[in-house]
C-alpha positions as CSV (number, residue, x, y, z in Angstrom):
1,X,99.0,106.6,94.6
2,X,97.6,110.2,94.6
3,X,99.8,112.8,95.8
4,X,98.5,115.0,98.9
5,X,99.9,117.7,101.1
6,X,97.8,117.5,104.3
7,X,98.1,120.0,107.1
8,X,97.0,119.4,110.7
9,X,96.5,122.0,113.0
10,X,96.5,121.2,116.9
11,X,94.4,122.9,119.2
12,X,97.7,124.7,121.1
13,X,98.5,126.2,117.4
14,X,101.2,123.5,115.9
15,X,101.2,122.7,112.9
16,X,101.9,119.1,111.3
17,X,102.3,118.7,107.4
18,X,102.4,115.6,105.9
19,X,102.9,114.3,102.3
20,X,101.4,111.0,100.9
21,X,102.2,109.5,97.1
22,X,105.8,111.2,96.9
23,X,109.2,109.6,96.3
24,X,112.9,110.6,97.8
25,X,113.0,114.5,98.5
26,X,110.2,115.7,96.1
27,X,107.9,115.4,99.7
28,X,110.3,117.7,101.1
29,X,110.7,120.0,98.0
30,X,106.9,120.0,97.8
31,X,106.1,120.7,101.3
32,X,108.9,123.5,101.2
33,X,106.6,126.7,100.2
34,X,104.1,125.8,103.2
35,X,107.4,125.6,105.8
36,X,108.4,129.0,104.3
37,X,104.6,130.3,104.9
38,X,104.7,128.8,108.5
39,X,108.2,129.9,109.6
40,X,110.9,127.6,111.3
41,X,110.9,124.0,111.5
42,X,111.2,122.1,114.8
43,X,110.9,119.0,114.0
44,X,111.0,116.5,111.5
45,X,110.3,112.9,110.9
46,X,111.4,111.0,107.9
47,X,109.1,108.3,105.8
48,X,110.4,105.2,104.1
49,X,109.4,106.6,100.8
50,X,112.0,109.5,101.6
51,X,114.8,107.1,101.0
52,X,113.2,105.4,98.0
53,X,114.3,107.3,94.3
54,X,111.5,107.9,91.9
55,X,110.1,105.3,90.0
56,X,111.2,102.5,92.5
57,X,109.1,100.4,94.2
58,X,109.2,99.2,97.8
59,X,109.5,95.8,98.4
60,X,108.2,94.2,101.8
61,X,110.7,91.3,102.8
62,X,108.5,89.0,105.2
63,X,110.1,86.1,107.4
64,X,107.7,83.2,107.6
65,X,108.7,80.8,110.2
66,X,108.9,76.8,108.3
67,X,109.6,74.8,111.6
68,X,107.6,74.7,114.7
């Protein structure tokens, strides 16, 4: 997946970054130069891929019901 950094600006001023195509911190690490731009962080929300190291691939565990 390509790596982006996308920024979203909301009509009241707030701005949302989010990272695509990154593993474990390197979205944070990344991102970290824009934060430092923008000033302080209020919030922030966590992806699956945050807790996934480099190199590893996610696996989606599915549970098919076999009786009906």
């Amino acid at each position: 997946m390509k790596r982006q950094i996308i920024v979203d600006i909301i009509d009241d001023g707030e701005v949302k970054i989010e990272t695509r195509g990154y593993q474990g911190r390197a979205c944070v690490e990344e991102a970290q130069f824009l934060k430092d731009l923008l000033g302080t962080e209020t919030a922030r929300q966590l992806t699956p891929a945050y807790y996934q190291r480099e190199g590893q691939r996610q696996t989606l565990k599915r549970h098919l019901p076999l009786c009906g």
